[in-house]
N, C-alpha and C positions, 0 to 999 in steps of 0.2 A: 755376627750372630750365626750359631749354626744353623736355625731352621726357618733364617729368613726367607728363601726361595722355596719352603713347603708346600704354600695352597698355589704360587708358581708352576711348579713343577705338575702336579695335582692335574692343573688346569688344563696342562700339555698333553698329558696323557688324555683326555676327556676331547680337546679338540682335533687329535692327529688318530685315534684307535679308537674304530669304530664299536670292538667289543669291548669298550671301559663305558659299563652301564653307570656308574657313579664313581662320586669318589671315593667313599668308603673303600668300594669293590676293589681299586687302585690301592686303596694307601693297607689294604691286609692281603693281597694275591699278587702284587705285581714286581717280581724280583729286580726288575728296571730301576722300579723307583726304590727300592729297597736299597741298592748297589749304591744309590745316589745319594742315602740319607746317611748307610755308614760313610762314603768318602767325604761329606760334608763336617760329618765329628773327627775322621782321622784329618783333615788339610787343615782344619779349628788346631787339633791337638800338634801338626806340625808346623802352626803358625806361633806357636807359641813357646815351638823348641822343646816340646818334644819326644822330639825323633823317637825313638824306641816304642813308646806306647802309643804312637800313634803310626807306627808298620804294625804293632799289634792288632791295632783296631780294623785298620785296614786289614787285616788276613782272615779276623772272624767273618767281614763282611763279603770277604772270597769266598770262606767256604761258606756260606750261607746262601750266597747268588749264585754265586759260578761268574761270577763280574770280579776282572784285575784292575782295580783302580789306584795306580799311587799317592800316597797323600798330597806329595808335591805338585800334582797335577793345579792347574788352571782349568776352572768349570763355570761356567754364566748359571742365569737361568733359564727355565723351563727347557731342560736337556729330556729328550727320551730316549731311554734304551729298552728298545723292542724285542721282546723275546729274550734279552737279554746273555741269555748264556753265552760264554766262551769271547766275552770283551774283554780287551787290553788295550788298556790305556796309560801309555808312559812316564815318566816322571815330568817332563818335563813340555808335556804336550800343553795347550791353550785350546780351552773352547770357548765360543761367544752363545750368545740366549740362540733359543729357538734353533737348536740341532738337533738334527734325528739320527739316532747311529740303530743297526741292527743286529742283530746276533751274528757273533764270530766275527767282530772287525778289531782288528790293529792297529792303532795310532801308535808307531814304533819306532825304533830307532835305527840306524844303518850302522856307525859307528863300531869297530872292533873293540870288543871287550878285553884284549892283550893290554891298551892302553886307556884301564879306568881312571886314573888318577889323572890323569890331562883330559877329561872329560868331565869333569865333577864342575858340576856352576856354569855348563854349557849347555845352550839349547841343542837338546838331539831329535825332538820328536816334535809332531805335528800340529800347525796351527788350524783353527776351524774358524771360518769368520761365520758371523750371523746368517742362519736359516740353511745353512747345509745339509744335505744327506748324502750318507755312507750305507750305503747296501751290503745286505748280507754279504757275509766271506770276504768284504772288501781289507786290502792290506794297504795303508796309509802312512807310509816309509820314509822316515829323515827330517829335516828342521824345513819344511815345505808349508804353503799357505794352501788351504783348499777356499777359492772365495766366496764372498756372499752370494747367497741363493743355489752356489753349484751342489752338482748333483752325482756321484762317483756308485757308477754301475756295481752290480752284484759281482764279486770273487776279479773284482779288478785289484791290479797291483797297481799304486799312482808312486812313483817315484818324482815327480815333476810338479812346479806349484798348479794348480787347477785356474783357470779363470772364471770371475764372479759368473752369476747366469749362464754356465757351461756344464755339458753332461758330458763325462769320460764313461769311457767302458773298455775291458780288454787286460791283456800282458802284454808289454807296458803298457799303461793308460791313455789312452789317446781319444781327445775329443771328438764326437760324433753327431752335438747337436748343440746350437746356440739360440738360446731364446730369452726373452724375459722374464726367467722364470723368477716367483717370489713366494710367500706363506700360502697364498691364493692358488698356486698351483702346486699341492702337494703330490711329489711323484715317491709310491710308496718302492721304496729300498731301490732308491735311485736311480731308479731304470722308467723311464716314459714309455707309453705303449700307444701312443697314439703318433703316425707318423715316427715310428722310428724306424732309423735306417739298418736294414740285416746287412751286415757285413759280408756274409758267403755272398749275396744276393750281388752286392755293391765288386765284389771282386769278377764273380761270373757277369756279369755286365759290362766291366773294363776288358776282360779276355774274351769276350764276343765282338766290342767294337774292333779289338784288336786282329782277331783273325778275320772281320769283315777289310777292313783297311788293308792285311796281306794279300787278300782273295784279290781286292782291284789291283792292287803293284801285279799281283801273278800274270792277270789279265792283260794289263796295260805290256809286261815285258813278251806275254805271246802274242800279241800285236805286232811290235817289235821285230820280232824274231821271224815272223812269218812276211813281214814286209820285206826282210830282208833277204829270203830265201826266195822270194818272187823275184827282186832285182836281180837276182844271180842268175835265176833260171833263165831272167830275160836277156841276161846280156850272154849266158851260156847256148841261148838259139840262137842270137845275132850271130855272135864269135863263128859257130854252126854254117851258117847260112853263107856268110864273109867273111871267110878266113883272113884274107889279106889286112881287114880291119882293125885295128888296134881294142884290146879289149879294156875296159874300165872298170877298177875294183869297189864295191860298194861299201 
């Protein structure tokens, strides 16, 4: 049914965004869910073959939203797309219920377009398991899993599968927080502010211990070096003193 996942969806918007006063206010302002009702009539119209008028259908609801959704796509329930504008989501991408994606993300493909036809009926683009979010500007690249509960930083590029309960951030994406996270801990456009770790901060602290660690090697070798110029001196008064003596090299 197309509009099974209606008062679904509804609901997601009302428990994840704080300014959806109702649901009325959702289901006539909010281009999210707008985006979500036409891909649900065009992937109906492309389950049933077809294709043509249901790329149609899908293009009104581009230009309507400002949301790229292919019919082909795979989509659970209660998806929201916040803010909406400038999402793509690929043909061949898979979401699971309770995903939050935000404006300007890409669930894309990597794949060169030189060789379409050896790509038609293969997975290229991205999978989203249950309770995911995608932060703004995030870019979600190739036949990759993002897991359950993870959570993919604003304007990161994830070329790499995410693991479940994991926060990426960055160019390339790389983990920087593990927790258990779930619906319960919603972190809005996938970025956690609580105990999160600054990156310049975490580098300038590694190149502090690092030039502390040189400072003692410096130290420890002018120890060194001054020991040794004392043995010199001393065995250069002996040699001095007692010529006849045989002298010994340090």
């Amino acid at each position: 049914m197309v509009f099974k996942h209606l008062f679904h969806d509804l609901d997601a918007y009302m428990e994840r965004d704080p300014a959806a006063s109702s649901r009325f206010v959702v289901a006539i302002s909010y281009p999210g869910f707008h985006s979500v009702l036409w891909y649900r009539l065009s992937h109906w119209l492309w389950s049933q073959r077809l294709v043509v008028l249901a790329r149609f259908v899908g293009n009104i609801g581009r230009f309507l939203t400002g949301v790229d959704i292919h019919p082909g796509a795979e989509i659970g329930s209660r998806l929201v797309i916040d803010h909406a504008i400038g999402v793509v989501i690929g043909e061949t991408a898979e979401i699971e219920d309770n995903v939050t994606l935000y404006h300007n993300v890409t669930l894309g493909g990597i794949a060169p377009a030189v060789e379409s036809e050896a790509q038609k009926n293969v997975k290229r683009h991205p999978t989203l398991l249950e309770g995911s979010i995608i932060g703004s500007g995030a870019q979600v690249l190739g036949p990759i899993t993002v897991g359950r509960n993870a959570r993919v930083g604003a304007n990161a590029v994830v070329v790499k599968d995410v693991p479940e309960n994991c926060t990426v951030a960055g160019i390339p994406a790389q983990p920087v927080a593990t927790s258990a996270c779930s619906p319960d801990t919603f972190s809005a456009y996938g970025t956690p502010t609580d105990d999160f770790p600054d990156p310049d901060e975490k580098a300038m602290g590694a190149m502090l211990n690092e030039i502390s660690a040189l400072r003692l090697r410096v130290q420890e070798l002018e120890r060194e070096l001054e020991e040794r110029i004392q043995v010199r001196a001393s065995s250069a008064a002996e040699a001095a003193a007692d010529p006849d003596k045989p002298t010994s090299s340090a």
